[in-house]
Each structure stands twice: as structure tokens, then as C-alpha cells.
N, C-alpha and C positions, 0 to 999 in steps of 0.2 A: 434531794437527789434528782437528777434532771433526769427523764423522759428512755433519751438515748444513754444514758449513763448506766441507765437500769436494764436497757435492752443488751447491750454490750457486756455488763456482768452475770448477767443467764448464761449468753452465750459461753461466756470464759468460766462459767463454774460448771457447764456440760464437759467441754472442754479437761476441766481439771479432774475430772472422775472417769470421762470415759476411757474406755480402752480398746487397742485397736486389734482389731481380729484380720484372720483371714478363711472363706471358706472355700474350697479347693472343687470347683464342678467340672463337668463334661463341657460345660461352655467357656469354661477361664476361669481364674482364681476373680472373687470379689473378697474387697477391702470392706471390711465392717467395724464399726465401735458403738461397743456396746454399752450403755450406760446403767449402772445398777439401781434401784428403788434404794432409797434413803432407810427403810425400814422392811429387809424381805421378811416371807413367810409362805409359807407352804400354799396359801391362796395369793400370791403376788400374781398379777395379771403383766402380760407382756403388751407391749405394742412394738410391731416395725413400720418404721417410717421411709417414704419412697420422696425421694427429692423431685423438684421442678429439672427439665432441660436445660441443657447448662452449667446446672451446679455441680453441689458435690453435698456429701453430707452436713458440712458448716452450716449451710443453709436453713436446717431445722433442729441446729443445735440450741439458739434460744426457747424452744418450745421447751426441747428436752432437760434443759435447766430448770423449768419454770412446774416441768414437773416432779413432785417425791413418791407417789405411790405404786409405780409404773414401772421393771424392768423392760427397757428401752432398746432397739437392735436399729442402727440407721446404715444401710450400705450405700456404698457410692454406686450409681447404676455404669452396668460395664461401657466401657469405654469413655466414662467417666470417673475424674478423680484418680484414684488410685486403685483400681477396676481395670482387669483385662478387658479389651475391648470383644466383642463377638468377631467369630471366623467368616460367619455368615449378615446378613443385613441386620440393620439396627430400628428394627419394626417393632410393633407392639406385638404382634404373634409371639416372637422371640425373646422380646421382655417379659411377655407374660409367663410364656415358658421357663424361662431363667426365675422369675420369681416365685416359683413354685418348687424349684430346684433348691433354692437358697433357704426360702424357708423348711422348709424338709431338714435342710446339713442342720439348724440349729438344735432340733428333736428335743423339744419343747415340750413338757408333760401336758399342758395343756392349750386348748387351740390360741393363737395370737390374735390381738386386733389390728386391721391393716388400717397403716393413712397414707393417701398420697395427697400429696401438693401438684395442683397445674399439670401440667406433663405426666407428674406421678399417680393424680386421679385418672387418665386413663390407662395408664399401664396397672394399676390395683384392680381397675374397674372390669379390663380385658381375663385377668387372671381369676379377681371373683362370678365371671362368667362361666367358668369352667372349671373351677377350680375350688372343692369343700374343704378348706385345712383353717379357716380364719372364721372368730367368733364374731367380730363385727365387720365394715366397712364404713372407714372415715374421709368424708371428702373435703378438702380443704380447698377452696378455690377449684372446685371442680370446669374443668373445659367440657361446658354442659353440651354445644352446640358446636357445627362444624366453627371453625376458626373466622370463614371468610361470611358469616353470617353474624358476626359477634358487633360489639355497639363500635369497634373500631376497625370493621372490615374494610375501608380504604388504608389503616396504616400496616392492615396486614396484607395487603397486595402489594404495596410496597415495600413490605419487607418481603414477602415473595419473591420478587424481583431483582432486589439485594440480594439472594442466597442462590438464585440463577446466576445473578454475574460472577458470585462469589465461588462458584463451578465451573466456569466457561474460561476463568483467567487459569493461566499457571499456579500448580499447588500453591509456591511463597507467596505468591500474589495474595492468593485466593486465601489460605490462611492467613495473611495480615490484614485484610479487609475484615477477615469475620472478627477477628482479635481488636481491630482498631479501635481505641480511646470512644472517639465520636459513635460508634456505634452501640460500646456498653452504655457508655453516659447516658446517651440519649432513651435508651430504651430503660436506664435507672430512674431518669426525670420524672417521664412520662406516669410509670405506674407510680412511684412513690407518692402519695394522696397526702400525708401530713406536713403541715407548712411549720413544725418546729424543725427550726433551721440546724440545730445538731442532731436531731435524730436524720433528718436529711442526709447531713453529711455521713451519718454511721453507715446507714442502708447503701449509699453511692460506696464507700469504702469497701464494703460484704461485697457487692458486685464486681470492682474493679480488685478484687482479691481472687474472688471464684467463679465469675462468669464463664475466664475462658481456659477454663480446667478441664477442657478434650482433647481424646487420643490423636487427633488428625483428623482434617476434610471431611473427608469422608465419613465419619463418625458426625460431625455435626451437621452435615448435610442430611445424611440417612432421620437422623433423630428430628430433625425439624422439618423433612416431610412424613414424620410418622406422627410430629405435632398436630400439624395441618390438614391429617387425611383420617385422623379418627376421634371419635368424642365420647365421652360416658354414655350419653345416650343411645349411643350405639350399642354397650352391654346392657345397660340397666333392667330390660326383659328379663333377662336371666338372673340376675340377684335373686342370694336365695336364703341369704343372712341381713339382721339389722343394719340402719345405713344412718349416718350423722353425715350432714351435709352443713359446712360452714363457711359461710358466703362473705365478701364484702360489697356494698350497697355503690360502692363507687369502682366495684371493678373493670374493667378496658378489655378484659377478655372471652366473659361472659355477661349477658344483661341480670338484673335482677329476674326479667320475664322469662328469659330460657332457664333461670334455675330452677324459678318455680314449676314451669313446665317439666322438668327431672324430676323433681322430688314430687310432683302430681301423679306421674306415670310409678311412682315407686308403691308397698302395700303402705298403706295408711297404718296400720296399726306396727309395724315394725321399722317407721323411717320418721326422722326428725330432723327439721332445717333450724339454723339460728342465721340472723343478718346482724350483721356488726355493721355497725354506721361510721361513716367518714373514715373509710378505708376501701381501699379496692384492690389488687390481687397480691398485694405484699403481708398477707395478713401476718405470717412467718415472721416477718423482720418489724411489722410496726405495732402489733398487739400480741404477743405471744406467750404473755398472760394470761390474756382473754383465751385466747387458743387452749391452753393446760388445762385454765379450768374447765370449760366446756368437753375436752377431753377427759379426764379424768370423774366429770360428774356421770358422763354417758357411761364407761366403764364399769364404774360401781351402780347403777340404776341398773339393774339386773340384767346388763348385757355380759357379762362373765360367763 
């Protein structure tokens, strides 16, 4: 079985179990599916998963495939996917807020374990700042450092720049510029790190399926300067629960140096980093495997 052929069937066997919820808040209805443990039982541990910007829950549905001992909860963040959007900005304050709201509607007997991905690491990271209802903190490609300090701060001033212009034209405009082919492509190329040419192709297909899966403008403009203007390490003082940080060694978003500086600044005796080699911030789409298990061994190693 080829590579992508295995990643693609995680996906589609999350896919074939899960089921789609809806929870009903003061900030908008969010879209949820929930995936069930292969095996429940009265100690089955929960995790919710917070997707990268951009996406939508598809995105972390090959992980949730790849796991069986795990009741699973992945929403689409609002004004993503199939998420009412917020009435007010689309900041981390407000994420945070909203995810604190969301986990509550499920009333969960007992505390969940949070993961975010990219984007999702610091919206988990703002909320575990303030916020006691979650037994762990999972970071998956965590945005350790500001954006424009990162190993590819020239191609993020120019996507900066992109998302000015992409404001200053006429909404149509300005929506089809951020939609436009050449722009997911390129930003699919870029981070996809493995040179097998069909799992290539799968990762480009996931993006050009759910990349441009927002409410409006505005919503992807709000959410991509809330990318750009705040970073875990901005909460990480305040962590006040266990932390699994899981890096890739060739990611474009963060360096390997700023992660270890995050997980340095974290308590020693309640945080643990793993690096996955020859991947960089797709870990979701290109090892998510590796991902499950790593998740699912921290879970059971007495962070329940």
C-alpha cells in the first residue's frame, strides 16, 4: 500500500464514523464531529482537536482515523467551515473565549485533552492560559514565535502584503485573489516537505478541497492577522497543565530553535517535545501516524 494511499484511508475511515454535531453558543452555532473510541469504557479519555487557519475539520481527520482509544470532538473554528462566523472580530481573545464556551456545551465527565495544529496552537494556547477545564496541552506544529521572525520571515512579509492588497481591492476582487488556484498551490508546494510524488498530490488535493473554506473577507483577513500578531509563547507563562509539543525538523513556520526555546521556557518535569524528521509543518497530512501514536502514548502515560 503506497504512502498516500494509507493517508487518504485514515482520512476516509474518520470520515466513515464520524458524526456531525452541532453546539448551539452565545457566539454562533459551531459545527462539530465527533469521532467515537473503537473500544469505550468508562475511563475512555477524550481529546478536541482545533484545526490550522484556513481549514476546517477534514484537516485533522487523518490523525483521528489513525486513532482507536480516544473519544474524539474536532469543530470547525467559527467562521470556518460549517461554523457560524463571530458577530465580533476574529482574534485569539475571541477564540479563546469561544473555546472555552464549546468545550463546556459537550459536559464531558471528565477533563479533555486539547490539541491544536498551527493557527490552532495558539488559539488552545491563549485558552490554556486562562482557562482550567483541559487535562493536557497538545501542540502540533506549534507557532512558537512571532510569524515575521520565523526561518521564512521574507515569504511571510510577502504574504503580508498579499492580504493588504487582498483588502484594499473590491470584496469580488479581493475574495478571489485570496481563493485564487496560484495562491493555495503555492503555499501547498512550499510546506509539503515529502518528495513522494502521490502523497504530494493527496496533500495539494486536501488543500485545494479545504483551504478556502471561509465565511468572507473579512473572516480571513481578521484570522490571518490574529496568525501574525500572536504566538504560544505569548501564553506559555501561564500553562498550568502538562504539554506535548510535536515539531517537524523541516518546518517554514517555526525553527527547530524557537521550539526548543518554548519547550525550555515550559516546567521540565510536566512537558515533553518529540521532532519528527524530514517533515515540516504538514505533520497532519504527511505523518499522522506518527502523530496518533505519540498522542495516544502521552494520554495513557499518566496524563489522564
Amino acid at each position: 500500500m503506497s504512502l498516500s494511499l494509507k493517508q487518504s484511508e485514515l482520512a476516509q475511515s474518520a470520515r466513515a464514523k464520524g458524526q456531525r454535531r452541532e453546539a448551539k453558543l452565545s457566539m454562533g452555532t459551531t459545527a462539530y464531529w465527533y469521532y467515537p473510541a473503537a473500544k469505550r469504557s468508562g475511563k475512555t479519555e477524550s481529546l478536541v482537536m482545533i484545526h490550522g487557519y484556513r481549514g476546517n475539520h477534514h484537516g485533522l481527520e487523518a490523525i483521528a482515523g489513525a486513532i482507536t482509544d480516544l473519544d474524539i470532538y474536532i469543530p470547525d473554528l467559527p467562521g470556518f467551515g460549517q461554523s457560524d462566523a463571530f458577530r465580533n472580530e476574529h482574534n485569539i481573545a475571541n477564540y479563546a473565549k469561544w473555546l472555552n464556551s464549546f468545550i463546556d456545551s459537550l459536559e464531558l465527565k471528565k477533563k479533555p485533552h486539547l490539541l491544536g495544529h498551527s493557527f490552532g496552537s495558539i488559539v488552545v494556547s491563549a485558552f490554556a492560559a486562562k482557562f482550567d477545564s483541559i487535562a493536557s496541552l497538545i501542540l502540533e506544529n506549534p507557532v512558537a514565535a512571532p510569524a515575521l521572525k520565523g526561518p521564512k520571515a521574507l515569504t511571510t512579509a510577502v504574504a503580508k502584503g498579499f492580504f493588504w492588497f487582498a483588502e484594499v481591492l473590491p470584496e469580488s476582487l479581493g475574495n478571489a485573489l485570496l481563493k485564487s488556484w496560484p495562491m493555495v498551490r503555492g503555499m501547498s508546494v512550499i510546506m509539503t516537505k515529502s518528495r513522494n510524488a502521490e502523497l504530494r498530490r493527496w496533500v495539494h488535493a486536501q488543500h485545494d478541497e479545504n483551504f478556502n473554506d471561509f465565511a468572507s473577507r473579512t473572516v480571513a483577513l481578521e484570522g490571518y492577522d490574529a496568525s501574525i500578531s500572536n504566538c504560544v509563547s505569548d501564553f506559555a507563562p501561564k500553562f498550568k497543565v502538562p504539554v506535548l509539543m510535536l515539531i517537524g525538523d523541516r518546518d517554514d513556520i517555526t525553527t527547530v530553535k524557537q521550539q526548543q526555546a518554548l519547550f525550555d521556557s515550559l516546567a521540565a518535569d510536566s512537558a515533553r517535545m518529540l521532532t519528527f524528521e524530514k517533515v515540516g509543518h504538514l505533520t497532519h497530512y504527511e505523518i499522522p501516524e506518527a502523530i496518533a501514536g505519540a498522542i495516544e502514548e502521552w494520554v495513557s502515560d499518566s496524563h489522564g
